[in-house]
C-alpha positions in Angstrom: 0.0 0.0 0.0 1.6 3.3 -0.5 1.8 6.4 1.6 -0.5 9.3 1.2 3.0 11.5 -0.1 3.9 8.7 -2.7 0.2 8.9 -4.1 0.7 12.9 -3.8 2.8 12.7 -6.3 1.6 10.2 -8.4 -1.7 12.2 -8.5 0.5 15.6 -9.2 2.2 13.5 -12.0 -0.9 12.9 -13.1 -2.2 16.6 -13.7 1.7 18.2 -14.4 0.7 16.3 -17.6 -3.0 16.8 -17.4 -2.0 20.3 -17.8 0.5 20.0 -20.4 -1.9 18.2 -22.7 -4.2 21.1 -22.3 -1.9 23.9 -23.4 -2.0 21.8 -27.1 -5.7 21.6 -27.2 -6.9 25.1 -25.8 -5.5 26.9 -29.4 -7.6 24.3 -31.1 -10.4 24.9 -28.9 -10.4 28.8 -29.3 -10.2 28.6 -32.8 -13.1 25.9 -33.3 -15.0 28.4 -31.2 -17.6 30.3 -33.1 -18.7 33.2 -30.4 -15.7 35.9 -29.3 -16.7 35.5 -26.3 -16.4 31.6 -25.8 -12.6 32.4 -27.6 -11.7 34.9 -25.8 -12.4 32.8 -22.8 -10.1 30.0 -24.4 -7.6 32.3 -24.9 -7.5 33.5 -21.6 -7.6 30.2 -20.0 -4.4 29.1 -22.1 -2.3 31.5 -20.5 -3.6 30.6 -16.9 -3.0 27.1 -17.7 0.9 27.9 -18.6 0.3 29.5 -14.9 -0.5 26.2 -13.3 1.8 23.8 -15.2 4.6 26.9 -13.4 2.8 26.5 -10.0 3.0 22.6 -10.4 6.6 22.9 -11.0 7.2 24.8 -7.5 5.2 22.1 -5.9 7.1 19.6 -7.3 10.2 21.7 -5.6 8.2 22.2 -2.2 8.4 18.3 -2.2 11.9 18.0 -3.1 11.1 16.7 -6.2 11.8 17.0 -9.9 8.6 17.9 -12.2 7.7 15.0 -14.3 4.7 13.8 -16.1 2.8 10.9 -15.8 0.5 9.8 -19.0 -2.6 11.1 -18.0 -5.0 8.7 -19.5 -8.3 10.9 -18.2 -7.4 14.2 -19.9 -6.3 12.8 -23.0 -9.8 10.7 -23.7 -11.3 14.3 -22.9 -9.4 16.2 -25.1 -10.2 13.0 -27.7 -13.9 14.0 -27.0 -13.2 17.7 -27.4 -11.5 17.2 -30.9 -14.5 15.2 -32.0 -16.7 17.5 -31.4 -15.0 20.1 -33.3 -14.1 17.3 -36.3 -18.1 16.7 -36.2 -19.1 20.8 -36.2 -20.8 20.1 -33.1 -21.0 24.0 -32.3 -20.4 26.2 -29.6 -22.6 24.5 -26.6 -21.1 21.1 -27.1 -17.4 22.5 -26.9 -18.3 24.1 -23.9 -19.8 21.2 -22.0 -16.4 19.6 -23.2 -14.6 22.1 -21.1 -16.1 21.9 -18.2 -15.7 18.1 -18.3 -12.0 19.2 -18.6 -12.8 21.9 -15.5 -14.5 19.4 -13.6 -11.8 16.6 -13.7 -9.0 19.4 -12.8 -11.1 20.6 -9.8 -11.6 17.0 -8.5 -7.9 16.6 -8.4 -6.7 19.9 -7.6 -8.9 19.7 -4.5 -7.6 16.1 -3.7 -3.8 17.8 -3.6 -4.8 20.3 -1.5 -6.5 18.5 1.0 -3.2 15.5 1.3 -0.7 18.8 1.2 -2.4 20.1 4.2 -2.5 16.9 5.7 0.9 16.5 5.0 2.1 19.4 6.2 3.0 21.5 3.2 1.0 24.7 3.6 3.4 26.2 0.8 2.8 23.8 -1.8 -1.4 23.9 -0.2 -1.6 27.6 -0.9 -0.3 27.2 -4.6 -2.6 24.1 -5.3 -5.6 26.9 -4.0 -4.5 29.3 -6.3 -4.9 27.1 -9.4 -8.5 25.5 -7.7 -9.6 28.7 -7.5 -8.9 29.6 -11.0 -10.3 26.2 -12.6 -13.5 26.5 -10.2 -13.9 30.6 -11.8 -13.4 29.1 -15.5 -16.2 26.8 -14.4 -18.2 29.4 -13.5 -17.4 31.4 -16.5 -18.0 28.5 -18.9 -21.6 28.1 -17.4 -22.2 31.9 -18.1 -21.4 31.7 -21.8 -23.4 28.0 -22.3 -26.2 30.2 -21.0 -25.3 33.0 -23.2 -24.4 30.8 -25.9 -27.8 28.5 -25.9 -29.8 31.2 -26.0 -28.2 32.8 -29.0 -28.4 29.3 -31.3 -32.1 29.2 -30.0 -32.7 33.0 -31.3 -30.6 32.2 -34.7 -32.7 28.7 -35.3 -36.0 31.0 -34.6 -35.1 33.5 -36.9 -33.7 30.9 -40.0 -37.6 29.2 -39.6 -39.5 31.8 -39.6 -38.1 33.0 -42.7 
């Protein structure tokens, strides 16, 4: 059985490449993206997401370790579903519910390291593993606001192309 700091790091493994994967797909996300504001959103999260992969990097350093990557098998079958979507023209509603799969599976783990930092007694590496949480939990938040934004807008353009 291994020890909660040995499955620390296998889990931080885990989203160092998580992350790494991500900073491919977001340009391909933000250009499949047909609203500015859904892009710009992409965009934006791009350049936080260079942020965490430089947070994880310090974490690994708060453990004494080097930074390495561990296949992450979860992000890539999401990013697998993201580029289908595009491939398939799915539009901008079924990009962004695959984000926020991607949001959702960052904040599940990002939590997880926080909590097992705490607990094992790294409040440095704790307080840099809230910083990105809170970031991924705000893109959440944001994503949910343009779906909304987003639905709506398809629903108003299908209305108008019948009634013509």
């Amino acid at each position: 059985m291994s020890t909660l700091r040995e499955t620390f790091l296998e889990e931080l493994a885990d989203i160092y490449d998580a992350e790494k994967q991500l900073l491919k797909a977001l340009p391909k996300m933000a250009e499949a993206a047909r609203n500015p504001e859904l892009k710009s959103g992409f965009e934006m999260h791009l350049n936080q997401t260079e942020g965490h992969v430089n947070r994880l990097e310090q974490v690994f350093q708060v453990f004494g370790e080097k930074a390495k990557g561990k296949k992450c098998k979860a992000m890539k079958g999401l990013i697998a579903e993201g580029e289908d979507l595009i491939d398939d023209g799915e539009g901008d509603a079924a990009l962004i519910c695959a984000a926020q799969k991607v949001e959702h599976y960052e904040i599940a783990t990002y939590g997880s390291l926080k909590s097992w930092a705490q607990q094992l007694d790294q409040q440095d590496a704790a307080r840099l593993l809230e910083q990105t949480l809170s970031e991924e939990k705000a893109t959440d938040d944001k994503l949910t606001q343009v779906a909304e934004n987003v639905v709506n807008l398809e629903e108003e353009q299908a209305e108008h192309v019948h009634s013509e």
